[in-house]
N, C-alpha and C positions, 0 to 999 in steps of 0.2 A: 504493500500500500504506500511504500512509502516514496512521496515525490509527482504522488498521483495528484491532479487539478479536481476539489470537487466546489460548485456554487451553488451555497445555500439560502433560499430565499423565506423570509421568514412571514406569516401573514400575523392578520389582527384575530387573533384566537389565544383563550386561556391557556391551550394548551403549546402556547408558545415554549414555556419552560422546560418541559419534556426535549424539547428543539436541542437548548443548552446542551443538554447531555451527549445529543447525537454529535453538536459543534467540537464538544473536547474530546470526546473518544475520538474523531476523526484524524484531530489536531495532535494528539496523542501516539498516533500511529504512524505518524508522520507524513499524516496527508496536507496537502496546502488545502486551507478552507479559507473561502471569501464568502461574506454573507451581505444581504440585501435586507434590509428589514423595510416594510412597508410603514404608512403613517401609522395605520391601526395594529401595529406590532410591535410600534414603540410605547405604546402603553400599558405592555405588558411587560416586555423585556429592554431593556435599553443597550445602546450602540456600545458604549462602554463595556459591557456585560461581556455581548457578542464579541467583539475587540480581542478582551483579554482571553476569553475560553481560545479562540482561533488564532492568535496569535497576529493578527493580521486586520489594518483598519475597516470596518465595517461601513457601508454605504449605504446612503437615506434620499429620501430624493430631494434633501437639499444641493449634496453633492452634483444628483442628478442635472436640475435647473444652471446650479451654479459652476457646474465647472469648468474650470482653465487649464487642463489637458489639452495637448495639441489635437488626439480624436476623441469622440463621443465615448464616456465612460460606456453606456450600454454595449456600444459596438467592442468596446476591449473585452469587456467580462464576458457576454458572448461567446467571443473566439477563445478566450483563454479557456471557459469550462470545459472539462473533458464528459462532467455529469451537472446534472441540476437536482438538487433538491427542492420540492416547494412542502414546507412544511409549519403550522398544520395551513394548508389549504381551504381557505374559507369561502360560502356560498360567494360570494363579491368578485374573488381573482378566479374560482371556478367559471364561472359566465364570462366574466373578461378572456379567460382562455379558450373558453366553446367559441365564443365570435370573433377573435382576433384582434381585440379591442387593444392599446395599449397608452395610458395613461399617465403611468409612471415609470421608476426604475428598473422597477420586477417585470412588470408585463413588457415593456420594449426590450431589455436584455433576452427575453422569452425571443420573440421574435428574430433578435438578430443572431440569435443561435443557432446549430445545426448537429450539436449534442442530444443524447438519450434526457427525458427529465423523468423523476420518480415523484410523484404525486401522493401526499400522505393525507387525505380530507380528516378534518376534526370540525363539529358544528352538533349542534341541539339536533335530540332523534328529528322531532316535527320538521325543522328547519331540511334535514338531511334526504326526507322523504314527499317532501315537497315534488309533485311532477315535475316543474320547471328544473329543480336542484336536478331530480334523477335524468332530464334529456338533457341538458348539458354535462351532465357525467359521463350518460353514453356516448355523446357525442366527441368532444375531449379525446377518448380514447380509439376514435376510430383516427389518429393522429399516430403511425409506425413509432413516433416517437417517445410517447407517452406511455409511461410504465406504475402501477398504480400499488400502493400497499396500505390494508386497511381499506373504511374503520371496523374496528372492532366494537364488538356489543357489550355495555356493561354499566357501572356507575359511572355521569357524565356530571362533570362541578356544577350544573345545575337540577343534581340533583334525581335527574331521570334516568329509569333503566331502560338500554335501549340502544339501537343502532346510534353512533358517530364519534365512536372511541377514537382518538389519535391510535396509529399502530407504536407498539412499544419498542424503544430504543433500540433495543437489540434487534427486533426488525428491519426496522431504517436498513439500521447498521450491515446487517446482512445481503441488502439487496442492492445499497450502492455499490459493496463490494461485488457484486456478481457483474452489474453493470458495468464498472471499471474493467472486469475481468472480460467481458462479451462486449463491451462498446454497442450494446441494448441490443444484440441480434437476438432471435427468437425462432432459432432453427431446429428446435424440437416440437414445434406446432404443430398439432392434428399426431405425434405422437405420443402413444398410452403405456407409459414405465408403468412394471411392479415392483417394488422394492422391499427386502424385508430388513428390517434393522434389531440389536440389542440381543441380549442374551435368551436364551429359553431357560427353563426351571423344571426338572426332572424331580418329582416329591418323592419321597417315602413316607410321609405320612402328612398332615395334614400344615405342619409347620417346619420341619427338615425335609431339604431339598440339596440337587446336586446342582448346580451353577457353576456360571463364570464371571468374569469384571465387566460383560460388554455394558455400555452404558447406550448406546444408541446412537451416539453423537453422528459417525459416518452415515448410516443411515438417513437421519433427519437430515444433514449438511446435504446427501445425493437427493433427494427430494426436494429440497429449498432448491437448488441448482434447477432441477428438472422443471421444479413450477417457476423459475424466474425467463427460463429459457424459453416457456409457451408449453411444454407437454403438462397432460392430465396425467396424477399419481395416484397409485395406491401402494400405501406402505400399511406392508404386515407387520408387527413389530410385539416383542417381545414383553416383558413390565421394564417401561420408562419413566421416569421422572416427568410430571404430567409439565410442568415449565418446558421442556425441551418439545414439546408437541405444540404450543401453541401458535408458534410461528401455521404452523400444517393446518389454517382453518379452512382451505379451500380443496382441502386431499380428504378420499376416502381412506379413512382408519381404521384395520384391524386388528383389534387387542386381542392377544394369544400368547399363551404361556408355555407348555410343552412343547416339542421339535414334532409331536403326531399333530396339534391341534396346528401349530407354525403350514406343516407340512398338506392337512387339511387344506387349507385356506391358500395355500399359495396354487395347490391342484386346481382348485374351482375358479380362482380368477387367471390364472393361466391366458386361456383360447383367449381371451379381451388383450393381452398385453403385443405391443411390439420389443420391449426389450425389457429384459428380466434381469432385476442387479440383486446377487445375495451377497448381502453386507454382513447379515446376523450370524452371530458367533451360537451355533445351533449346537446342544450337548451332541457330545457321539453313543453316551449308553446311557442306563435311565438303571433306578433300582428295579430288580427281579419281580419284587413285588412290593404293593402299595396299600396302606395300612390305611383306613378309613378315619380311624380314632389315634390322638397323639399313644406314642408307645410312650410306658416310663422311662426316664433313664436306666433304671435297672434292667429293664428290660431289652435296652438296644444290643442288636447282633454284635460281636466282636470282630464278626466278616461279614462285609455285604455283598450278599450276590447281586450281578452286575448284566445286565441284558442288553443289548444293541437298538438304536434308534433307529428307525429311518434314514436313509441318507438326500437328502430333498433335493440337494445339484444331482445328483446321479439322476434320482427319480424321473426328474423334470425335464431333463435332457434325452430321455426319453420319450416325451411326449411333445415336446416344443417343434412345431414346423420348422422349414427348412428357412421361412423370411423372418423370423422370431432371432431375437439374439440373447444370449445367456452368459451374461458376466459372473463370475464368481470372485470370492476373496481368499486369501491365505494368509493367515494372520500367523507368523515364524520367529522364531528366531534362531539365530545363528545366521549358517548359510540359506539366504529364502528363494534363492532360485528354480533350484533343481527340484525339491520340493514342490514350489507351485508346479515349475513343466508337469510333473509326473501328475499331477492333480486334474490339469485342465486338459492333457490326453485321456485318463482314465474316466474324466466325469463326462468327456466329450461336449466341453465349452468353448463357446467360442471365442470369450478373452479371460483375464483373471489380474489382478492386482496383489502381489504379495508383497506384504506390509511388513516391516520385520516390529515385535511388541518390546524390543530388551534394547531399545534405544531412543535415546532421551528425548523429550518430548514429541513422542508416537504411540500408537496402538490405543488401547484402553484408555478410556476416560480422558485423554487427552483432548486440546482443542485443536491440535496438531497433528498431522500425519504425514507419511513417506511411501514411496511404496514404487516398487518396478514394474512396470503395465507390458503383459505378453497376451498374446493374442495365437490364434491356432493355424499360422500363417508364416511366423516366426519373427515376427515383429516384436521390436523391444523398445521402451522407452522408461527411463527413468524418472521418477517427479521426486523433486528434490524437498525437505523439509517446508510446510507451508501450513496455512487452515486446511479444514477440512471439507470446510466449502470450495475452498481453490482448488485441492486436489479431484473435488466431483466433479469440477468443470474440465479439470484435463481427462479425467477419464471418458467422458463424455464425447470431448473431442477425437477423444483415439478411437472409441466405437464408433463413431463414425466412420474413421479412415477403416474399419471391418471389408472387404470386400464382399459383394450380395453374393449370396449362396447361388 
């Protein structure tokens, strides 16, 4: 991120302050952030504010009117954005955007631009669902350029529950990153990922179970990718920490605990998918047997007998058509090469990503990941330590470069 151009425009809405946060995490990672505040958003947050989170002077349309730059401020900040934020986005610069109206600093920098902008609406539910509010929403977006996140539904500072939640920081935050990373293309459009993320849970009785560390993250992070790039998702997923699901309010979710129930559900939405990512860290064997009522401690075996799972790439790759793609993961350590090969011959996949887990900031629960992308072709690519939303975007790209069956 770091070195990347983003401009953030900020309107007259409460939930301006939320803005704040998205300004210095940006600023934080080392991104230049330049911010626009409108009149009605200096009443909430002030220039000085913005300034200091961003590191960098903030622009009002006094500047705008007033300035003695050799060219038009609007035209600079323009050309310099690589991304636009407009956040929160209120009924007033939403309509100014539907008709091409441009009035001030925000709306004419809009114009003289030819950057992706991410659109984050916040307003009163009534206000939100106003016909007039929802056809210049649609309309807005029938603009290649225009990329939308949120609102979410919930409690809104005035008090109502309901449609026109700002989306939450970490949102933002995720989606400009995908944007900077795609420069707003949306070349997964009209296609239908399945994805399954997080650990499974093999019980033996109603409270002891066999697990692993996966926490979901890769998972969600390839699904945030998928839905920013234009594909419809469905992510199977294991028990996640219900925070890391929220981002996924526009993806079908299916909650699943054992690698039968996992394996279930990934069977039946199958036939609907074009390309199949197994992210989830699935048990390989389950206890023998499964005890209805907790056992006492005194009671527990001193050996447990140990049965075999399913294997769901195997399975699956069996039934997958021949225009279907099937990515798999190998999550290793040591040497993760030869391992994955031998994997993605045997399971007969058509790429595989092996991650090694026993290097610092990767594998589990990290927000980080690495990983050597092989494909059944003999294609190799390396993706070097990054997020794990980065890394879904290069995976992404490499299934692509898949040759059609």
């Amino acid at each position: 991120m770091s070195a990347r151009r983003v401009l953030v425009g900020i309107g007259g809405g409460v939930a301006a302050y939320k803005v704040c946060e998205v300004i210095s995490s940006l600023a934080k990672a080392g991104v230049e952030v330049r911010v626009i505040l409108t009149a009605g958003a200096q009443r909430f947050v002030t220039p000085l504010t913005v300034a200091t989170l961003s590191r960098q002077p903030a622009f009002t349309d006094a500047e705008f009117w007033n300035s003695t730059q050799g060219r038009p401020l609007h035209i600079q900040l323009g050309e310099w954005a690589e991304v636009m934020l407009i956040a929160p986005l209120t009924a007033n610069t939403l309509a100014k955007l539907a008709y091409g109206l441009a009035d001030n600093l925000l709306t004419n920098t809009v114009l003289a631009s030819t950057c992706p902008i991410l659109l984050a609406p916040a307003m009163n539910t009534e206000m939100w669902e106003q016909r007039s509010v929802q056809r210049n929403w649609q309309q807005v977006q029938q603009d290649s350029r225009v990329h939308t996140e949120g609102p979410e539904s919930g409690l809104l500072a005035c008090d109502r529950i309901g449609a026109g939640r700002i989306a939450e920081p970490p949102q933002i935050l995720a989606h400009l990153e995908s944007l900077l990373f795609t420069k707003g293309k949306r070349d997964l459009s009209g296609k239908r990922l399945l994805i399954n993320a997080g650990g499974t849970r093999e019980h033996f009785d109603p409270v002891r179970f066999i697990g692993n560390p996966a926490t979901g993250k890769m998972g969600v992070a390839l699904a945030q990718a998928a839905l920013h790039r234009g594909a419809a998702v469905t992510l199977v997923h294991g028990p996640i920490e219900a925070t890391l699901l929220d981002p996924l309010q526009n993806t079908r979710r299916i909650a699943v605990t054992s690698a039968a129930e996992m394996h279930q559900a990934m069977t039946e939405c199958l036939p609907d998918a074009d390309w199949i990512i197994l992210s989830a860290a699935v048990a390989d064997v389950k206890p023998a047997e499964f005890h209805a009522s907790k056992l006492p401690k005194a009671e527990l075996p001193t050996c447990l007998p140990l049965a075999p799972v399913v294997d769901i790439a195997a399975a699956l790759s069996q039934l997958k058509h021949p225009q279907q793609r099937l990515i798999g993961f190998a999550a290793q350590t040591g040497e993760i090469v030869t391992p994955a090969l031998e994997k993605l011959q045997r399971k007969q996949l058509d790429a595989i990503a092996a991650n090694p887990i026993d290097q610092p900031n990767s594998g589990f629960g990290s927000d980080q990941n690495q990983a050597i992308l092989l494909d059944n072709t003999g294609r190799k690519v390396a993706i070097a330590p990054c997020t794990k939303l980065q890394m879904a975007h290069q995976l992404y790209d490499f299934v692509q470069g898949i040759a059609p069956a």
